[in-house]
Each structure stands twice: as structure tokens, then as C-alpha cells.
N, CA, C, O and CB atoms as a CASP TS submission, in Angstrom:
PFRMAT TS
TARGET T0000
AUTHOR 0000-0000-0000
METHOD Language model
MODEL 1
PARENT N/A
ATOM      1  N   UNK     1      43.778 141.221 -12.971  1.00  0.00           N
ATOM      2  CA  UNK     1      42.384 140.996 -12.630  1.00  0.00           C
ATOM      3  C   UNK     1      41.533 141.312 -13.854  1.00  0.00           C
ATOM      4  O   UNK     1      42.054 142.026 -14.711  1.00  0.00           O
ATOM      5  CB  UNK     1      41.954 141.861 -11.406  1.00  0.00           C
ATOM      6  N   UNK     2      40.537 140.959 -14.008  1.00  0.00           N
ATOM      7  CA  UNK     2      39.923 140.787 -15.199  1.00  0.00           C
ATOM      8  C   UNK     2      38.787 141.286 -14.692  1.00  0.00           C
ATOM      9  O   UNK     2      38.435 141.212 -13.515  1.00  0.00           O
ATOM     10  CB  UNK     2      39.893 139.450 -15.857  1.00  0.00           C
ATOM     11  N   UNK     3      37.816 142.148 -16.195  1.00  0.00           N
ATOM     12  CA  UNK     3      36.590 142.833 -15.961  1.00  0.00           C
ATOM     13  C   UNK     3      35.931 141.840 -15.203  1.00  0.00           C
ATOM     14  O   UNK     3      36.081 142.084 -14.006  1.00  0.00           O
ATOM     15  CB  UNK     3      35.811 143.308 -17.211  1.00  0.00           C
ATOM     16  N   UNK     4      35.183 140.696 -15.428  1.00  0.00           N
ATOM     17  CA  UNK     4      34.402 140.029 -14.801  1.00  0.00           C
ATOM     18  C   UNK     4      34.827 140.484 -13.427  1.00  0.00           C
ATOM     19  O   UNK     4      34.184 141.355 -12.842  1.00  0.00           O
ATOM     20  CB  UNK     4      34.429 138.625 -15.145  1.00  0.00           C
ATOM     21  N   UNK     5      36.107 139.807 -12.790  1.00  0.00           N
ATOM     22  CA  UNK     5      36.648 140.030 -11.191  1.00  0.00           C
ATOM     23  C   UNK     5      36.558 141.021 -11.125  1.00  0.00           C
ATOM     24  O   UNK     5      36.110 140.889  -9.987  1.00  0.00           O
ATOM     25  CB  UNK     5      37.919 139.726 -10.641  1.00  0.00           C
ATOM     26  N   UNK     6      36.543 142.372 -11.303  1.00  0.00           N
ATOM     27  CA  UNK     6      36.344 143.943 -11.163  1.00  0.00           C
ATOM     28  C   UNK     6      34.608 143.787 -11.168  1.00  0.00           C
ATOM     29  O   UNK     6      33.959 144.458 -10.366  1.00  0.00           O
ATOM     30  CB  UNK     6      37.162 145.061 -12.689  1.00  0.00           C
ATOM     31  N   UNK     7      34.113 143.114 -11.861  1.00  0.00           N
ATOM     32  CA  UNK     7      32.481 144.081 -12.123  1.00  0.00           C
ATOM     33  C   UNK     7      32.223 144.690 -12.793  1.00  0.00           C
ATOM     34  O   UNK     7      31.051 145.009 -12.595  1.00  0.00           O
ATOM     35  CB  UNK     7      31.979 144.899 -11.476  1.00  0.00           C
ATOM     36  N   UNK     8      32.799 145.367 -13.998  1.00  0.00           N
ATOM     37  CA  UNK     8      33.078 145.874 -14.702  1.00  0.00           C
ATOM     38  C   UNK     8      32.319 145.793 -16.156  1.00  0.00           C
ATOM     39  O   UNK     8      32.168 146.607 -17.067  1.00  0.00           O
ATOM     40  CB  UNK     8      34.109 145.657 -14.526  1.00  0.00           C
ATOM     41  N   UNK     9      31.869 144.282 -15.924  1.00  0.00           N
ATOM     42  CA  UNK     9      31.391 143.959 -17.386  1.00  0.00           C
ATOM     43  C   UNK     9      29.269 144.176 -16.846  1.00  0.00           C
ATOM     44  O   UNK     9      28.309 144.253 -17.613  1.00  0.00           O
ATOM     45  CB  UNK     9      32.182 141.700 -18.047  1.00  0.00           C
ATOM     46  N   UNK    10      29.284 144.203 -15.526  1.00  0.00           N
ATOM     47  CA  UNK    10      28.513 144.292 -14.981  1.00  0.00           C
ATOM     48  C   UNK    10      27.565 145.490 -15.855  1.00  0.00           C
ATOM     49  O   UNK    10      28.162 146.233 -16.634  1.00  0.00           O
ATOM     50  CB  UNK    10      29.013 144.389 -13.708  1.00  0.00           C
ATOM     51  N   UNK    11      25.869 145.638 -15.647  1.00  0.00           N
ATOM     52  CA  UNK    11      25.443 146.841 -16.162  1.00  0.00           C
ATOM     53  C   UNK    11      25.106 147.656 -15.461  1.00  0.00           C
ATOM     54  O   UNK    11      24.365 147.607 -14.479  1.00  0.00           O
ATOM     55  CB  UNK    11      24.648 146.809 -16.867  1.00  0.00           C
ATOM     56  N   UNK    12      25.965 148.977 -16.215  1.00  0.00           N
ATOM     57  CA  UNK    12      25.543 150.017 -14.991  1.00  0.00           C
ATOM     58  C   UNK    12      24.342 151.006 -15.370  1.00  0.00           C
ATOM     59  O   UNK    12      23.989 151.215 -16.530  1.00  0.00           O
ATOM     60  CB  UNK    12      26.887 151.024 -14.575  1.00  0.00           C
ATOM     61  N   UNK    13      23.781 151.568 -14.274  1.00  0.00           N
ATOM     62  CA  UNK    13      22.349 152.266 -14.849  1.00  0.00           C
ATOM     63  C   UNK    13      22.807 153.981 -14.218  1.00  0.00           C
ATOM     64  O   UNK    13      23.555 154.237 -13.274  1.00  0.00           O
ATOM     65  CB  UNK    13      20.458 151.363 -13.899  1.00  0.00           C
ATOM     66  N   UNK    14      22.233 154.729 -14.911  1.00  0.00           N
ATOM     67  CA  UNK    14      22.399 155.730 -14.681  1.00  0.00           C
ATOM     68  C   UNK    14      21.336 156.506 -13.684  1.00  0.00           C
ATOM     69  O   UNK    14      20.217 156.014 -13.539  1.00  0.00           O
ATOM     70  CB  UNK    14      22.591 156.119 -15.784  1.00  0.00           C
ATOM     71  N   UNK    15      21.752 157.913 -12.892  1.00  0.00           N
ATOM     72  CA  UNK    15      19.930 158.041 -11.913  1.00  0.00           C
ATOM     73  C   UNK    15      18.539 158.022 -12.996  1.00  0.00           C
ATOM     74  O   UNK    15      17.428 157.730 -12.552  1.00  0.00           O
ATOM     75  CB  UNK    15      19.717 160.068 -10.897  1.00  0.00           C
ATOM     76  N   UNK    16      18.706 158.293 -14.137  1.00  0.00           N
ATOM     77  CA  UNK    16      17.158 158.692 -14.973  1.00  0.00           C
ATOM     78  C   UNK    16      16.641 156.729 -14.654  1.00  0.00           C
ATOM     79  O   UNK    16      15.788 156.240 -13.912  1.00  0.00           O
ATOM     80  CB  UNK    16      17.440 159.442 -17.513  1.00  0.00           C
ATOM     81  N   UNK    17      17.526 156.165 -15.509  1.00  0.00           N
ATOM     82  CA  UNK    17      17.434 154.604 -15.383  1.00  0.00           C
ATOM     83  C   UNK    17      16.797 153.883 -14.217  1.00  0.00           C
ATOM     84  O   UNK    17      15.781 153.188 -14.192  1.00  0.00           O
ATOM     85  CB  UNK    17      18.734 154.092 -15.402  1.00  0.00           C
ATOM     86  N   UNK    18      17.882 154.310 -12.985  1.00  0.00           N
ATOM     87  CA  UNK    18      17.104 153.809 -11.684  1.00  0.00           C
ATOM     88  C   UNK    18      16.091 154.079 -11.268  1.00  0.00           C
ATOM     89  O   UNK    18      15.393 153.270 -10.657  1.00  0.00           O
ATOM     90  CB  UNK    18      17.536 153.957 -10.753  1.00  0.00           C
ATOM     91  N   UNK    19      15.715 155.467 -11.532  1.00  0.00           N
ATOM     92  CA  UNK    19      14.659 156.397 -11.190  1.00  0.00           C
ATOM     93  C   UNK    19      12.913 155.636 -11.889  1.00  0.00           C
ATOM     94  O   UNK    19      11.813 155.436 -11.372  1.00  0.00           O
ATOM     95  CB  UNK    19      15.230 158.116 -12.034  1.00  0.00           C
ATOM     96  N   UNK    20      13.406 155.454 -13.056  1.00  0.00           N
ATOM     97  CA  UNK    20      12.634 155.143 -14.354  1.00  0.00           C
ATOM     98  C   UNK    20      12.173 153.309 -13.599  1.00  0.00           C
ATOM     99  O   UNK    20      11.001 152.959 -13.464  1.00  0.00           O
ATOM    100  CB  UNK    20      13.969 155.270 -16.241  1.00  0.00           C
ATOM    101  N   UNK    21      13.101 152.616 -13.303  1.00  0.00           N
ATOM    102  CA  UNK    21      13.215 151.127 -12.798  1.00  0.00           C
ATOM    103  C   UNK    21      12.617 151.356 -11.428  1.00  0.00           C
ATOM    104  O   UNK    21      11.683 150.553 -11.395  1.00  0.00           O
ATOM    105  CB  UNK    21      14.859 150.425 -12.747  1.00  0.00           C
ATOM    106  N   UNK    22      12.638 151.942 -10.398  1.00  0.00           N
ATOM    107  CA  UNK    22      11.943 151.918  -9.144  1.00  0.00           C
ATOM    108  C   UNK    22      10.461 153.167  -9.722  1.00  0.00           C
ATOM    109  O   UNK    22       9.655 153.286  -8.799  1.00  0.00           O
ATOM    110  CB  UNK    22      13.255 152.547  -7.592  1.00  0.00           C
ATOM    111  N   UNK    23      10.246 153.621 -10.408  1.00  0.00           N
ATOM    112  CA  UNK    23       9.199 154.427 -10.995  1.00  0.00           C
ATOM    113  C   UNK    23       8.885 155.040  -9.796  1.00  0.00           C
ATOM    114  O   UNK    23       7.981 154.619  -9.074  1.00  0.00           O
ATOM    115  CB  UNK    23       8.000 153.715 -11.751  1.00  0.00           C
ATOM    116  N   UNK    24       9.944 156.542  -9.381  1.00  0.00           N
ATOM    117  CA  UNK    24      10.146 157.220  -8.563  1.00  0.00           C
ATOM    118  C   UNK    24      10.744 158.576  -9.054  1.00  0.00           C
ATOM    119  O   UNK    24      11.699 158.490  -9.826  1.00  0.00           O
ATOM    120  CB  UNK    24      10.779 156.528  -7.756  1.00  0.00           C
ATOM    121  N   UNK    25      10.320 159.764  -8.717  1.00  0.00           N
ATOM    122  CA  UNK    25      10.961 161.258  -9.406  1.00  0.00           C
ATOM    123  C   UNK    25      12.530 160.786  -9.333  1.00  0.00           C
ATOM    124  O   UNK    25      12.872 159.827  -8.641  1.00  0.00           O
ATOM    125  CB  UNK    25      10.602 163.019  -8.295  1.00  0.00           C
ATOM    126  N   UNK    26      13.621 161.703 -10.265  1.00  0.00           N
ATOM    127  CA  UNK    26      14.901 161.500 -10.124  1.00  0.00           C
ATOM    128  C   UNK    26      15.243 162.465  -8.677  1.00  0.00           C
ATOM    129  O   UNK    26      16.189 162.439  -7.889  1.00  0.00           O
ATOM    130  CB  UNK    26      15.693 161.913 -11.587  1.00  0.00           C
ATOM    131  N   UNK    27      14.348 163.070  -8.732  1.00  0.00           N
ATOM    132  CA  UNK    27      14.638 164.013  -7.163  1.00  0.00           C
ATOM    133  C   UNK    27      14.600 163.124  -6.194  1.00  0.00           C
ATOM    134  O   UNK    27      15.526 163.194  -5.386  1.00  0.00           O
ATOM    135  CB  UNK    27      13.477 165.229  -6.666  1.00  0.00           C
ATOM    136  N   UNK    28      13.661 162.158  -6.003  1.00  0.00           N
ATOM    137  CA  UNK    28      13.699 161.102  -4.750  1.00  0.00           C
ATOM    138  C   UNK    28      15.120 160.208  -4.620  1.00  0.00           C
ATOM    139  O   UNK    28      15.465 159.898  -3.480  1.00  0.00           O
ATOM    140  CB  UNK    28      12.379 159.952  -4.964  1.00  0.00           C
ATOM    141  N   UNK    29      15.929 159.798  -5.723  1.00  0.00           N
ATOM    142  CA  UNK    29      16.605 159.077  -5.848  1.00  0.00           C
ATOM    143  C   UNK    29      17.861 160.103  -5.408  1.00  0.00           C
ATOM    144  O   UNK    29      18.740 159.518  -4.774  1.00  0.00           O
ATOM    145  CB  UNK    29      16.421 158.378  -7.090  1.00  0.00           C
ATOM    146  N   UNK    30      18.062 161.349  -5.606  1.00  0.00           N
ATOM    147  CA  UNK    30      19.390 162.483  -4.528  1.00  0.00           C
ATOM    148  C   UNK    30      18.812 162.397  -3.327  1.00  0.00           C
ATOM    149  O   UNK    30      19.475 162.134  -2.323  1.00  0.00           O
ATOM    150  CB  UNK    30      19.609 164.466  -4.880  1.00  0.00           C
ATOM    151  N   UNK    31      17.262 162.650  -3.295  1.00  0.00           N
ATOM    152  CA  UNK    31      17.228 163.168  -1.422  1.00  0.00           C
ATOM    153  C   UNK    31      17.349 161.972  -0.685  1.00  0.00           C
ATOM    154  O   UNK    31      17.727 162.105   0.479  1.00  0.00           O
ATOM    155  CB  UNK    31      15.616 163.963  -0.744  1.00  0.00           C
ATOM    156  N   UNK    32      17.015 160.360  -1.270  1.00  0.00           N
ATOM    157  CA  UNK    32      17.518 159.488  -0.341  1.00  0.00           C
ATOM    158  C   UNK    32      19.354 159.599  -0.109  1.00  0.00           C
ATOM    159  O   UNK    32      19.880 159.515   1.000  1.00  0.00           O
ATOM    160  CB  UNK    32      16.990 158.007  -0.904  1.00  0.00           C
ATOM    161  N   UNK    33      20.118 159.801  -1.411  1.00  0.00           N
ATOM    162  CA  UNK    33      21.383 159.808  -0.886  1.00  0.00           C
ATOM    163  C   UNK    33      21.995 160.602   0.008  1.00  0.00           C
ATOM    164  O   UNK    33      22.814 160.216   0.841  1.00  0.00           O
ATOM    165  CB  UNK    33      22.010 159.854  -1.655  1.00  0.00           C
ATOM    166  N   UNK    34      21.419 162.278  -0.225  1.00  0.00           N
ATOM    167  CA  UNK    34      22.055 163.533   0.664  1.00  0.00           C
ATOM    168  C   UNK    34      21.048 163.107   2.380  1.00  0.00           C
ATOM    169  O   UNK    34      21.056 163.881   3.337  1.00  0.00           O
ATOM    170  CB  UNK    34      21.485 165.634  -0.337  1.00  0.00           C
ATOM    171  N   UNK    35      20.437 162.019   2.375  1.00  0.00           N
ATOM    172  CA  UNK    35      19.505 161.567   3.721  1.00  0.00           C
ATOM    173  C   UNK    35      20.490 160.657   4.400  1.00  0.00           C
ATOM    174  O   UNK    35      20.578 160.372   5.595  1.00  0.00           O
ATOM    175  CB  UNK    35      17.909 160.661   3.364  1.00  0.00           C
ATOM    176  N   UNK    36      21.238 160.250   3.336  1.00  0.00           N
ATOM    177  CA  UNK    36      21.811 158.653   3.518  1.00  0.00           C
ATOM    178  C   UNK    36      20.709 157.707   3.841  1.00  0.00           C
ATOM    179  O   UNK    36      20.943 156.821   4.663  1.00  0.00           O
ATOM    180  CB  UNK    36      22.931 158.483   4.788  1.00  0.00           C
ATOM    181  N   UNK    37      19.737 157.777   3.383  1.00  0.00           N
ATOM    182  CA  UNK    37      18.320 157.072   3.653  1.00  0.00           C
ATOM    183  C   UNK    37      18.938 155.525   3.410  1.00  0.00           C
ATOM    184  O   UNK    37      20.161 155.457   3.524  1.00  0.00           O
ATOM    185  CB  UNK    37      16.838 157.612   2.406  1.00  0.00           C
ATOM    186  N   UNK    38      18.302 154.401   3.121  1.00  0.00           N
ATOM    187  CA  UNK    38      18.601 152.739   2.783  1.00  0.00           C
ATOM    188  C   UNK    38      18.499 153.199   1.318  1.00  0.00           C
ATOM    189  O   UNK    38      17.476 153.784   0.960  1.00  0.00           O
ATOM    190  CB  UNK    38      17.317 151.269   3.403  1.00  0.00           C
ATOM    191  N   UNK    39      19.438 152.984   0.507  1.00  0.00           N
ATOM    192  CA  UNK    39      18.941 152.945  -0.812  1.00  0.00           C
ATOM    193  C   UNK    39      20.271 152.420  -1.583  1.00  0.00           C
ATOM    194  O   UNK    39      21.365 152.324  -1.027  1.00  0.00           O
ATOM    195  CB  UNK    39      18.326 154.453  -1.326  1.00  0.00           C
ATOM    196  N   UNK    40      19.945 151.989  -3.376  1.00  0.00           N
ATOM    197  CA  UNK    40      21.184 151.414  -3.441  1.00  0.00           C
ATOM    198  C   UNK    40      22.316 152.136  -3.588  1.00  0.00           C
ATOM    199  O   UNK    40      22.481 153.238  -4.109  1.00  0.00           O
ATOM    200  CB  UNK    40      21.200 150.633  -4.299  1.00  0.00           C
ATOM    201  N   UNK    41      23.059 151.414  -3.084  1.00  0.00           N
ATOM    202  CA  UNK    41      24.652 152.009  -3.459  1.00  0.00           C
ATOM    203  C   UNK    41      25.118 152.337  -4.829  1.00  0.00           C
ATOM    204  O   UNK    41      24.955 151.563  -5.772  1.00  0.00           O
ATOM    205  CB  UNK    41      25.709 151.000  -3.075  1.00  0.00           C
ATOM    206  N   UNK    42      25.678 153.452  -4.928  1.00  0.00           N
ATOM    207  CA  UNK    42      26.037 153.779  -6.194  1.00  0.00           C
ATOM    208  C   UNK    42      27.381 154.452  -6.060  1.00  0.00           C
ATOM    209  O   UNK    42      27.755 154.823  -4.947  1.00  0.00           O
ATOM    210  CB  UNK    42      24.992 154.620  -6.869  1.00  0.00           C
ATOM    211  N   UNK    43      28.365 154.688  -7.473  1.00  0.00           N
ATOM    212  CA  UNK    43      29.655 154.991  -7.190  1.00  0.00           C
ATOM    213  C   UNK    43      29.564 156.564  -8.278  1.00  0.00           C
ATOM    214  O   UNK    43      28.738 156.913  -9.122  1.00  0.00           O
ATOM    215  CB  UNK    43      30.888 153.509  -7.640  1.00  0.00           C
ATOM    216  N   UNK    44      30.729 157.164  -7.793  1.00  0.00           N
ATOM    217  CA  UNK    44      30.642 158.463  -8.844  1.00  0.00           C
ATOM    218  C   UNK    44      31.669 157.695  -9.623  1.00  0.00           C
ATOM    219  O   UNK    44      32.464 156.838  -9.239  1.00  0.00           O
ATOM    220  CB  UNK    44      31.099 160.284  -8.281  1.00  0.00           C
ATOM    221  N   UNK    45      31.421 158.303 -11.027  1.00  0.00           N
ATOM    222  CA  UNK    45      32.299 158.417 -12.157  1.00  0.00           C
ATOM    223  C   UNK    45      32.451 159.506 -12.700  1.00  0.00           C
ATOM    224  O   UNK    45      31.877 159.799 -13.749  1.00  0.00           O
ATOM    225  CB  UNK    45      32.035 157.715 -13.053  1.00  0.00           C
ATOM    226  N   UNK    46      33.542 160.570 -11.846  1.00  0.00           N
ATOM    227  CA  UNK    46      33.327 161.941 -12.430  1.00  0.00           C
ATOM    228  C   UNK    46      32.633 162.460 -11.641  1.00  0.00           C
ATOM    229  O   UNK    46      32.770 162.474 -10.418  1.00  0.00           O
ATOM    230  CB  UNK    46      32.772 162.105 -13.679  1.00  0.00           C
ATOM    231  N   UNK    47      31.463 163.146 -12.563  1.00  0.00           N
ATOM    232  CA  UNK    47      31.028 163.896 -12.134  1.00  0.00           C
ATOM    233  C   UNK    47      29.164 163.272 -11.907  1.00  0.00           C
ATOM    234  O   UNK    47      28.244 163.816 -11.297  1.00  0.00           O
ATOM    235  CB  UNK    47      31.534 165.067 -12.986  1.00  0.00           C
ATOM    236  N   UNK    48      29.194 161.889 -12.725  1.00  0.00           N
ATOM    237  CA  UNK    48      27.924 161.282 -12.849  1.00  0.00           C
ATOM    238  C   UNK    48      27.869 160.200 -11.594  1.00  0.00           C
ATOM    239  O   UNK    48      28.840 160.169 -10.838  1.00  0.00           O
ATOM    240  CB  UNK    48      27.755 160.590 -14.378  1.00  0.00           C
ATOM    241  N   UNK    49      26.576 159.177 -11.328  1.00  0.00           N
ATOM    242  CA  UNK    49      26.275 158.707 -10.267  1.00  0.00           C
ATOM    243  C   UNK    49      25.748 157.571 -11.126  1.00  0.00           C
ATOM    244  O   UNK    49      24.597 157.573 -11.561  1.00  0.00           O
ATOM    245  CB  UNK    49      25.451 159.530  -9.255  1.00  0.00           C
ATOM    246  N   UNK    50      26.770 156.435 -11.396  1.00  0.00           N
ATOM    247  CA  UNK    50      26.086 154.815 -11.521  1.00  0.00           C
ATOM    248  C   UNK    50      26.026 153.640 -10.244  1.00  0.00           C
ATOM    249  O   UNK    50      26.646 153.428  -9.203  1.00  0.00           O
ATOM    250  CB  UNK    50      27.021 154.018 -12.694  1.00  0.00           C
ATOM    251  N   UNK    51      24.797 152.973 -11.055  1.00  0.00           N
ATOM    252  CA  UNK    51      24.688 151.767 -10.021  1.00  0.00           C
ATOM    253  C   UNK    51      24.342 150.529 -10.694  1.00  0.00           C
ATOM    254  O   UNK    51      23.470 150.480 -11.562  1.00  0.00           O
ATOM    255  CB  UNK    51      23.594 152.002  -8.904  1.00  0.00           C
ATOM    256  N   UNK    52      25.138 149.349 -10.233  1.00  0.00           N
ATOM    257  CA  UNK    52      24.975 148.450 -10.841  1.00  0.00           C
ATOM    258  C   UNK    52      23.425 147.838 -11.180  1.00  0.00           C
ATOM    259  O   UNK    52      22.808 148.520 -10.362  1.00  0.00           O
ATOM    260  CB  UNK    52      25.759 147.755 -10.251  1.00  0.00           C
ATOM    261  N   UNK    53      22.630 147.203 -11.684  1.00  0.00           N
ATOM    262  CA  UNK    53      21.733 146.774 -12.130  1.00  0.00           C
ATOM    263  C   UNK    53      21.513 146.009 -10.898  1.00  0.00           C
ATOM    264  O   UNK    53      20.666 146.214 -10.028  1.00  0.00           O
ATOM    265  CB  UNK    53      21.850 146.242 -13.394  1.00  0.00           C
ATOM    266  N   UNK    54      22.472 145.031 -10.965  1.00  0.00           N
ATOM    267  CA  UNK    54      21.922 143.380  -9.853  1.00  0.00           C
ATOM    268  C   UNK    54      22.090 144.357  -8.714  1.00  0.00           C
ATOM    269  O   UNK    54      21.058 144.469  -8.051  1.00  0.00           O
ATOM    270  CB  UNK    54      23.248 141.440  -9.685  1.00  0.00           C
ATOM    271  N   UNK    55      23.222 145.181  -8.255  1.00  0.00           N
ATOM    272  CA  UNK    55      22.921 145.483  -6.937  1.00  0.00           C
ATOM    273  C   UNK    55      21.375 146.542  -6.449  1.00  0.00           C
ATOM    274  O   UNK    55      20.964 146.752  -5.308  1.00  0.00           O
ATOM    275  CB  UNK    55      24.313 146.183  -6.539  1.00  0.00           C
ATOM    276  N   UNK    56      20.855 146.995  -7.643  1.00  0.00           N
ATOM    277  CA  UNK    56      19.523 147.340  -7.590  1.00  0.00           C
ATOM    278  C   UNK    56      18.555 146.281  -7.105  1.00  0.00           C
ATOM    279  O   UNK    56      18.147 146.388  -5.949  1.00  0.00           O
ATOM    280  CB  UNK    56      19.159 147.761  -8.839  1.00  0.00           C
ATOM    281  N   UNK    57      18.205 145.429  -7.735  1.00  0.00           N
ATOM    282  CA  UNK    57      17.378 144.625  -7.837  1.00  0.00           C
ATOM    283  C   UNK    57      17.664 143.459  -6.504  1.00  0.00           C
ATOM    284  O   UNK    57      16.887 142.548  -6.215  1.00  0.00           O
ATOM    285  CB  UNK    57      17.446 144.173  -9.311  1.00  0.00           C
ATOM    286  N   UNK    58      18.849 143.729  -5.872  1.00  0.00           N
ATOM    287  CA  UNK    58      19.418 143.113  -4.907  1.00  0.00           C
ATOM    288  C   UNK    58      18.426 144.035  -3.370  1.00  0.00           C
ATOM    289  O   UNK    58      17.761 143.726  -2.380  1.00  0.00           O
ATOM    290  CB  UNK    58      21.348 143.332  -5.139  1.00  0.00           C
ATOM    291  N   UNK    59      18.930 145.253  -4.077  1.00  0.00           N
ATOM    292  CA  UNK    59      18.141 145.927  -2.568  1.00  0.00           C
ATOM    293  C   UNK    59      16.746 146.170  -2.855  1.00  0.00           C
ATOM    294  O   UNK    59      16.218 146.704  -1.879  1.00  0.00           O
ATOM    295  CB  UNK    59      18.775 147.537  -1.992  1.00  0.00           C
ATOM    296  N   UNK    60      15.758 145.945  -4.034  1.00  0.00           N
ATOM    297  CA  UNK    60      14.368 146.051  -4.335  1.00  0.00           C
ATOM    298  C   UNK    60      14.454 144.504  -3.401  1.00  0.00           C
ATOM    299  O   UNK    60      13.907 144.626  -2.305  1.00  0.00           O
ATOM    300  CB  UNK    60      13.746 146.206  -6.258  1.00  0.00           C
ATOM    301  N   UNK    61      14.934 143.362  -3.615  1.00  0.00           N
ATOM    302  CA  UNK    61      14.266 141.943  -2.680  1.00  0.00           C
ATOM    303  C   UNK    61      14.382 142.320  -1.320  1.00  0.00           C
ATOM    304  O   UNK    61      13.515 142.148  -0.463  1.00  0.00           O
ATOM    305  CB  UNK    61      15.155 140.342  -2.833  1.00  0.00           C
ATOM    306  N   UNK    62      15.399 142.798  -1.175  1.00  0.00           N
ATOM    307  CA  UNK    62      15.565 142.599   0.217  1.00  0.00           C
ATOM    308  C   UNK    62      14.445 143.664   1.008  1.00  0.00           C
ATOM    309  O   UNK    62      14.091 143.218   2.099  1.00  0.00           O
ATOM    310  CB  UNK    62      17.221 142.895   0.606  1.00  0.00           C
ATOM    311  N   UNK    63      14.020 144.591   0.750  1.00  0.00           N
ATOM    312  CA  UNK    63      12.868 145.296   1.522  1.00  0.00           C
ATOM    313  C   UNK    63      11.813 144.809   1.592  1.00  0.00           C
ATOM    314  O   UNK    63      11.167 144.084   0.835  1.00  0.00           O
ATOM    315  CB  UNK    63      12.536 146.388   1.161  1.00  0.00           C
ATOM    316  N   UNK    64      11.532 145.492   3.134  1.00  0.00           N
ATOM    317  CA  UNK    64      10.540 145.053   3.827  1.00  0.00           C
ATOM    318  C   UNK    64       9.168 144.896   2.704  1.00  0.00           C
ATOM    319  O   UNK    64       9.203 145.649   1.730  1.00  0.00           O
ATOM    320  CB  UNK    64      10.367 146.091   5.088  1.00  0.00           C
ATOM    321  N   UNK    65       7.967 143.932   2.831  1.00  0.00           N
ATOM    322  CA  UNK    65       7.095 144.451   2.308  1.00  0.00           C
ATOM    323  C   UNK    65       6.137 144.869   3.184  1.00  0.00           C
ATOM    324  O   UNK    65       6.135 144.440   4.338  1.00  0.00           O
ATOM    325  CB  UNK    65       6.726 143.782   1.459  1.00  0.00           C
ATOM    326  N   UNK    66       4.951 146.002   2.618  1.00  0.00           N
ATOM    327  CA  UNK    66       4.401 146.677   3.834  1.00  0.00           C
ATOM    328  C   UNK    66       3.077 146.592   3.104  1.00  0.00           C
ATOM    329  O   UNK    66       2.055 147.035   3.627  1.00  0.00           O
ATOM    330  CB  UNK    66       5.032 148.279   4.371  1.00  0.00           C
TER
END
């Protein structure tokens, strides 16, 4: 299987990144996860917390607007 088929080549953002991209404290971006609130999915590596880019910007469309 090849990076592309893995995702791999995909970009991953780190919490400061996501945090920085939804322009939200990095504290908001743990208390939605330890909430399990809607937010994007992200994977550990270790001991750190990435998330893909598109699947960001995947769950910024899809919410409600209010």
C-alpha cells in the first residue's frame, strides 16, 4: 500500500496549528476532546495529537451555521 492509499502524504497539523486555523485557545481544542464534544478527529503519535488538514476543513463545512 502506498503513502497516498495510507494518507500519509496527507498534511498533518499539529493542536497550536488547528487551534491557530479555527482561531480558538489551544485549551478549547483538549476540552472539546476530554468532552468528546463534535470536533475533528485526530490520531496520537506518541505522545503528540495530529489531524489531518482536509479532515479539518471537512468538519469546519459541515457545521451548522448559526
Amino acid at each position: 500500500m502506498s503513502l497516498t492509499q495510507r494518507g500519509l502524504d496527507q498534511e498533518w497539523l499539529t493542536t497550536a496549528e488547528v487551534a491557530e486555523l479555527l482561531r480558538v485557545p489551544i485549551r478549547t481544542i483538549y476540552g472539546w476532546r476530554s468532552q468528546r464534544q463534535n470536533a475533528p478527529l485526530a490520531i496520537r503519535v506518541g505522545k503528540h495529537l495530529r489531524w489531518r488538514r482536509t479532515e479539518v476543513e471537512a468538519w469546519l463545512s459541515n457545521r451548522p451555521r448559526r
